[in-house]
C-alpha positions as CSV (number, residue, x, y, z in Angstrom):
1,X,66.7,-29.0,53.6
2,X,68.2,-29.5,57.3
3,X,69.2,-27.2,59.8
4,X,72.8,-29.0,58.7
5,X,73.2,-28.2,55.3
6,X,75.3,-25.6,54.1
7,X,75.6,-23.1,51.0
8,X,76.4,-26.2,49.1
9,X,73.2,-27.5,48.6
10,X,71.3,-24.4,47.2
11,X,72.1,-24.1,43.8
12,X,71.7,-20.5,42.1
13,X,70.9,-19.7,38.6
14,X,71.4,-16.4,37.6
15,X,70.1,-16.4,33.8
16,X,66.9,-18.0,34.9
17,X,66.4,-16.6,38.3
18,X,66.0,-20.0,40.1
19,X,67.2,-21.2,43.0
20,X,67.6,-25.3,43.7
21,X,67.7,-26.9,46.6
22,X,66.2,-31.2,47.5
23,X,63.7,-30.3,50.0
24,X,62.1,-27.0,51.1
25,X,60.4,-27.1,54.6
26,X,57.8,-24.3,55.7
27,X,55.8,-21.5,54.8
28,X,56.5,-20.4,51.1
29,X,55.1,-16.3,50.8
30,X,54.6,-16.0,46.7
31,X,53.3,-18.3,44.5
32,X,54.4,-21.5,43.3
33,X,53.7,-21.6,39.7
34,X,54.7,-25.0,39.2
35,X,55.5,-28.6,41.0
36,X,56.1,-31.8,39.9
37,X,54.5,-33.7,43.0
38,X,52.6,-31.3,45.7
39,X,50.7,-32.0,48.7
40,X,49.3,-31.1,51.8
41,X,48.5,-28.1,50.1
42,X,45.8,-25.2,52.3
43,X,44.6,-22.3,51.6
44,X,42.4,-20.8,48.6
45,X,45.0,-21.1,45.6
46,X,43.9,-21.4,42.3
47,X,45.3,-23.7,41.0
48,X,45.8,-25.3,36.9
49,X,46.7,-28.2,36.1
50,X,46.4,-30.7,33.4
51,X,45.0,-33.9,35.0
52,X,43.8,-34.7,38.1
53,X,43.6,-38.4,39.9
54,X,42.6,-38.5,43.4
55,X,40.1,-41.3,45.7
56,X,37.8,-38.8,46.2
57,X,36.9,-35.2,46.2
58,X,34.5,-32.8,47.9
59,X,33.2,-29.4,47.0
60,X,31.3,-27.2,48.9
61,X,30.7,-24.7,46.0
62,X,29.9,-24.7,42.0
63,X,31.5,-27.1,39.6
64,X,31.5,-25.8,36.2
65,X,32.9,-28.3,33.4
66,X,33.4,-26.9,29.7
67,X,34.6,-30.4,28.0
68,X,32.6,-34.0,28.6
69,X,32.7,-35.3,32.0
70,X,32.6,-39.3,31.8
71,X,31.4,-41.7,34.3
72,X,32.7,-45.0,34.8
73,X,31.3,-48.0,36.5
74,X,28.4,-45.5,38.2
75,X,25.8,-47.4,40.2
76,X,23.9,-44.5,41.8
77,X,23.6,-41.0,41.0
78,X,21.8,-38.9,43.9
79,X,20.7,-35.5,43.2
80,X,18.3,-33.3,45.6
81,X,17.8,-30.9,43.1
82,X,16.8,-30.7,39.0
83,X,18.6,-32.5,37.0
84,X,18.5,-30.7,33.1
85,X,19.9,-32.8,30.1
86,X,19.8,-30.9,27.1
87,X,20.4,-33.8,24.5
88,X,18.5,-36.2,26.2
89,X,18.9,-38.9,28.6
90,X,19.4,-42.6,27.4
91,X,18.8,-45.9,29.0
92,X,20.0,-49.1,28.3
93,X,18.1,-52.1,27.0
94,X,15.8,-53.7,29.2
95,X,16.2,-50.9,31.9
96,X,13.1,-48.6,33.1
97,X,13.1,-45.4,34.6
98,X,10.8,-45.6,38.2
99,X,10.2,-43.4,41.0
100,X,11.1,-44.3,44.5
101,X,8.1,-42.5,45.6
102,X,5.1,-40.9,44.5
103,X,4.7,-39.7,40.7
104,X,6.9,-39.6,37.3
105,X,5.7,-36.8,35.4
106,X,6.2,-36.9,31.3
107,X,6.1,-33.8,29.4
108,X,5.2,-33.1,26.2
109,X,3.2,-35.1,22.9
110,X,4.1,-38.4,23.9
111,X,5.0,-39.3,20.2
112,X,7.9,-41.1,21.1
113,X,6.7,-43.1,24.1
114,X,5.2,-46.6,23.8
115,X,2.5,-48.4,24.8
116,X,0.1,-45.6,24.6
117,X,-1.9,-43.4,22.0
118,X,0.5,-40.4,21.9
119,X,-1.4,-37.1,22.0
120,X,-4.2,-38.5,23.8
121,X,-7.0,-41.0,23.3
122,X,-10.0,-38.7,23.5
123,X,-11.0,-35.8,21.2
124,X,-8.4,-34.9,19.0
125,X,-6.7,-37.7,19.4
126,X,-3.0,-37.3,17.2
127,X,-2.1,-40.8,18.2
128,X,-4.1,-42.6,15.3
129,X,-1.5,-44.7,12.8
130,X,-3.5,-45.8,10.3
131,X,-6.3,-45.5,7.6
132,X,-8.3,-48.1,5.4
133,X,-10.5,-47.4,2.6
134,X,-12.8,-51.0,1.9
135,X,-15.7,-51.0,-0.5
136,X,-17.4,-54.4,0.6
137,X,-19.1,-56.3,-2.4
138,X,-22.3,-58.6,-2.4
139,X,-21.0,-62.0,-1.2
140,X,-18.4,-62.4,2.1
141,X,-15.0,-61.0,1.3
142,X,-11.6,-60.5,3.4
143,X,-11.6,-56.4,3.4
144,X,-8.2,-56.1,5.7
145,X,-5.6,-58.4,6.9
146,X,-3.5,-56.5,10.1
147,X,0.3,-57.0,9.9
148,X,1.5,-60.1,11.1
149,X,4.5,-58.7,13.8
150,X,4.5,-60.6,16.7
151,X,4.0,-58.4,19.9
152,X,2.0,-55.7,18.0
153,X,-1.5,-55.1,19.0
154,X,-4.3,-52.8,16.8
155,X,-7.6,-50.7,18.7
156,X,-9.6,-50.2,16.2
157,X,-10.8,-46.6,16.6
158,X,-13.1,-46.0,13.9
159,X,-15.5,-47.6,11.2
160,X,-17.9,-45.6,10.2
161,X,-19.7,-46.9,7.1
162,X,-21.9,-44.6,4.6
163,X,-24.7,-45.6,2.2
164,X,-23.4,-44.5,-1.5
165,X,-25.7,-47.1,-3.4
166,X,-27.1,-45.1,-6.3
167,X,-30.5,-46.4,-5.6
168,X,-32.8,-43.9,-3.0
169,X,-32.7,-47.4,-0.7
170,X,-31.8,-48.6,2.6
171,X,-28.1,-51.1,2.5
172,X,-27.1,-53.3,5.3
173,X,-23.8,-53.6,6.6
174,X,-22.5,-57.2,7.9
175,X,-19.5,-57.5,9.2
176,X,-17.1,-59.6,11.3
177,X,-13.9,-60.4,13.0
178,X,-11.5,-63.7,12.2
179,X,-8.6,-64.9,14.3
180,X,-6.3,-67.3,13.4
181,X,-9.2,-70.2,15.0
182,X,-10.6,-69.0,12.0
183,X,-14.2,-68.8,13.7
184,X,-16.2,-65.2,12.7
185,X,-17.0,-62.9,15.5
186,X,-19.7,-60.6,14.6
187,X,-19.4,-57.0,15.3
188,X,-22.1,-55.6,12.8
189,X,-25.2,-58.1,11.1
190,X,-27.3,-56.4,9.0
191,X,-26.9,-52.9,10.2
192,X,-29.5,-50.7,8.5
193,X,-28.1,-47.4,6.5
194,X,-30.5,-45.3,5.4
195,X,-30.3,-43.7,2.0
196,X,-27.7,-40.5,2.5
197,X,-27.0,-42.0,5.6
198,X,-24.4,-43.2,7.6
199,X,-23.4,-44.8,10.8
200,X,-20.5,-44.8,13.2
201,X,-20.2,-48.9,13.5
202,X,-17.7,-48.7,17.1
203,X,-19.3,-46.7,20.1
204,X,-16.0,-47.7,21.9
205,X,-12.9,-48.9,20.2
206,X,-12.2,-53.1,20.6
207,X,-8.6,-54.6,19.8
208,X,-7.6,-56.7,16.6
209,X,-4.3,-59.1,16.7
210,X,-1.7,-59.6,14.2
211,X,-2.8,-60.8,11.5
212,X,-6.3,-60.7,12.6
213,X,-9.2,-60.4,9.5
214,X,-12.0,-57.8,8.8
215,X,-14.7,-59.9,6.7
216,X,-17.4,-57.8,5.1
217,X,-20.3,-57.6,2.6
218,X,-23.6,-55.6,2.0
219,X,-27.0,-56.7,1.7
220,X,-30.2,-54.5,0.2
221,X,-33.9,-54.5,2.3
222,X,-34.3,-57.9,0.9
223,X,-31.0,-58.8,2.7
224,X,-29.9,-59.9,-0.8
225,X,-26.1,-59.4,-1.8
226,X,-25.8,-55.4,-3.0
227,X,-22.7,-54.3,-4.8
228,X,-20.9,-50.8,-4.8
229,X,-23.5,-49.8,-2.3
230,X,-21.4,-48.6,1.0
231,X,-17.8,-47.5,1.5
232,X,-16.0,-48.1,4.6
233,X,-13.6,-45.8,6.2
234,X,-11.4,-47.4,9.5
235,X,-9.3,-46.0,11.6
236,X,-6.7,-48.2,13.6
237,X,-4.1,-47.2,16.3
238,X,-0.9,-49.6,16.0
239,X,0.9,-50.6,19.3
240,X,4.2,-52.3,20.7
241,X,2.2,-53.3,24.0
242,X,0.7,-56.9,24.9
243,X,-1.4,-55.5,27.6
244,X,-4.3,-55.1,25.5
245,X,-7.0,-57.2,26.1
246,X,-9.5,-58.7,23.2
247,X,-11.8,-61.4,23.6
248,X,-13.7,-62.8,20.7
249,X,-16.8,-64.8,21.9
250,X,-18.4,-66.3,19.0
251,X,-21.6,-67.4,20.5
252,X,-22.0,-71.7,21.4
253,X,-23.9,-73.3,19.4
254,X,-24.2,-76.2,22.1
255,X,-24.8,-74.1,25.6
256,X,-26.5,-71.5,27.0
257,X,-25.1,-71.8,30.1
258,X,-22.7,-69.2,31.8
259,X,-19.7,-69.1,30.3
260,X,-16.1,-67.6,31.5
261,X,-15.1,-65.8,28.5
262,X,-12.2,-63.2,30.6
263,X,-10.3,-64.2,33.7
264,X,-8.1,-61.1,34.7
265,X,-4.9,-63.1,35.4
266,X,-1.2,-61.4,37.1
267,X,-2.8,-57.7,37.0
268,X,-6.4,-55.9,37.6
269,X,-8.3,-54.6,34.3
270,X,-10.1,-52.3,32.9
271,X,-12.4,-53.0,30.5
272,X,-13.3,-50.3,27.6
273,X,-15.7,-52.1,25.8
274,X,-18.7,-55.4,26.3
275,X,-20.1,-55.2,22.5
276,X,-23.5,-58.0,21.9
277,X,-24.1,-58.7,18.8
278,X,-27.3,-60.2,17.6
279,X,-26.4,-62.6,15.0
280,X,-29.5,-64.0,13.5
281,X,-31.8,-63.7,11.2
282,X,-34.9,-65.2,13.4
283,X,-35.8,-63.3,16.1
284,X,-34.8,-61.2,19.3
285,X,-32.8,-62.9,22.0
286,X,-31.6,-62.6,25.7
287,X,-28.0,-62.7,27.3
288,X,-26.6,-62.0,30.7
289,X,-23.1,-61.1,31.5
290,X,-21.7,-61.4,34.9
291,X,-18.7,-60.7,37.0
292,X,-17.2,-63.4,39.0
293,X,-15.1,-62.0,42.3
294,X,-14.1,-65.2,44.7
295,X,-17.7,-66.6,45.3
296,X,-19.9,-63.2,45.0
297,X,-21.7,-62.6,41.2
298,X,-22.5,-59.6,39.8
299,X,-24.5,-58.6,36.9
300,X,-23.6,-55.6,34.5
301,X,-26.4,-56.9,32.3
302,X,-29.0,-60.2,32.9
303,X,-31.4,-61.1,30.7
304,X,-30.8,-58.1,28.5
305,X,-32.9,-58.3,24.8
306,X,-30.9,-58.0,21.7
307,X,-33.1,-57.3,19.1
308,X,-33.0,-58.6,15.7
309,X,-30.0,-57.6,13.8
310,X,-29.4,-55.1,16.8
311,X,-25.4,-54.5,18.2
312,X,-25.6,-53.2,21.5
313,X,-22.2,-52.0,23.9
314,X,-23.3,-52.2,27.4
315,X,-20.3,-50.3,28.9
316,X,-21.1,-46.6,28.8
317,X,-18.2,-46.1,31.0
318,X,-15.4,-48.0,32.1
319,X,-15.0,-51.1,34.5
320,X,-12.3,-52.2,36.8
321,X,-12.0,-55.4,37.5
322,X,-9.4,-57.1,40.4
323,X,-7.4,-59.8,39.4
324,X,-9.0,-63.3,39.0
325,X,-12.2,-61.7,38.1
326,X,-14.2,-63.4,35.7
327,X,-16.1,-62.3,32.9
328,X,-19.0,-64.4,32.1
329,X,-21.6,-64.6,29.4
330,X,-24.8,-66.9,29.1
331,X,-27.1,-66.9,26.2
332,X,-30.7,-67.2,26.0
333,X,-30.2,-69.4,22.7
334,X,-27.5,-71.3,21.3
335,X,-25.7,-69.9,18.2
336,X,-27.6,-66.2,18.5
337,X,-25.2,-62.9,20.7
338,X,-21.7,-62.9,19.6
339,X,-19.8,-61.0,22.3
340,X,-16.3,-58.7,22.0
341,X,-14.6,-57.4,24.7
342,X,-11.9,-54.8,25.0
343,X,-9.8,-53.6,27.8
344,X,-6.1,-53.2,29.2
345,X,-4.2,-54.6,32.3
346,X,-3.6,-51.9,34.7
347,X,0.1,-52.6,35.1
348,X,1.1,-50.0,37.4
């Protein structure tokens, strides 16, 4: 309202108390308890409203929201303080959750995180998927096919074989692993169990494949075929990772020259496991392996003897190795050490 206008243009209504006018300029003492388009407005009102749309807002105290507060078309969310999600947090497909800096901390089991033995890998280990129950017979039989899904990989944990032949007698164990080559890898040949006895076959775990085979049988101290003589029990820890690493080095039957058997390509490694297999029924045999770094050559084990029917894993700890390290393994005679190797690329 002007300094021209008159009584005309204020309108008064008595029953409701209101008075009308187009424009009001200046300070208004009360409160307004309603307009249909404000601004410039100052102060510390409190103010309700149904909706709110504005370019931008800033608060310098708490914001407290009771109903769901939706983002749309968010790119970057900063926060310099905790963020708490009571529900959960989801990401989208094919997205990761990283740290700018330093370390991402997981609490918790880990039963729902992949890639990894949830609950640990050591003692007490929770994070074990699976048990099998074989009986192997006198003659070379398939004891366990893995599943076939593509991108699954299988540590093998466990084997541990006991002697419950009814005669007071010694049984041997044979066994071996088959890929789709469809060449054996030996991991036990005539292992010795005494009567009562038993032995833990893995002193680390190695990695099966899909699909991958478990071949077995059982021979007696004239390493003749036995039957219903040991019972195998074999643990296996199922995974959705591809970072595993499994080699299966069925010893040449033309060379005993070094051979590269592991190249750590796109990512260092660590290697759990070197297992040596003696394979034969003649005699005790030599073999080296070596690690190849550029043009330098180092030896984790040269000229070691495998006894006779002997399995022996040379890693008591782990071993890093940089990437395009080799892994090589010579042989003192052709067709004797079968080797198997087990690691993981270091990723991150």
């Amino acid at each position: 309202m002007t300094s021209a206008a008159t009584n005309s243009d204020l309108a008064y209504n008595s029953s409701t108390n209101t008075l009308s006018a187009t424009t009001f300029s200046g300070a208004l003492s009360g409160n307004a308890t309603s307009a249909t388009n404000a601004s410039g407005l100052s102060g510390t009102p409190n103010i309700d409203v149904g909706n709110i749309t504005g370019a931008a807002a800033t608060f310098t105290g708490n914001v407290s929201i009771g109903g769901t507060l939706t983002y749309e078309d968010v790119t970057n969310i900063d926060s310099v303080g905790l963020i708490t999600a009571r529900s959960g947090i989801e990401v989208g497909a094919g997205q990761s959750i990283s740290a700018v800096s330093g370390t991402i901390y997981y609490y918790g089991d880990g039963s729902n995180l992949e890639g990894i033995a949830a609950g640990g890998s050591g003692e007490f280990n929770t994070g074990i998927t699976s048990s099998v129950v074989m009986n192997p017979i006198g003659y070379a039989t398939t004891m366990f096919t893995f599943p076939a899904t593509a991108g699954k990989q299988y540590v093998i944990n466990s084997i541990n074989a006991a002697n419950v032949g009814a005669a007071a007698t010694t049984y041997n164990l044979i066994a071996w692993v088959q890929d789709s080559s469809g060449n054996p890898t030996y991991f036990a040949y005539n292992v010795p169990i005494a009567d009562g006895g038993l032995v833990e076959v893995l002193k680390n775990p190695f990695v099966a494949g899909p699909s991958d085979e478990i071949h077995m049988w059982t021979t007696n101290t004239s390493y003749s075929g036995a039957t219903n003589a040991v019972e195998v029990y074999m643990n296996y820890t199922e995974n959705d990772s591809t970072e595993y690493i499994s080699v299966y080095y069925p010893s040449s039957s033309t060379t005993t020259d070094a051979v590269g058997i592991l190249t750590s390509s796109t990512y260092p490694s660590n290697l759990q496991s070197i297992r040596l297999t003696n394979r034969t029924d003649s005699g005790d045999y030599p073999v080296s392996v070596s690690i190849t770094s550029g043009v330098v050559t180092t030896y984790l084990a040269k000229d070691l003897i495998i006894p006779r029917y002997a399995v022996v894993d040379i890693l008591e700890r782990q071993k890093r190795i940089e990437i395009n390290d080799v892994v090589k393994v010579s042989v003192g005679q052709t067709a004797s050490i079968d080797v198997i190797i087990a690691g993981k690329q270091i990723t991150s």
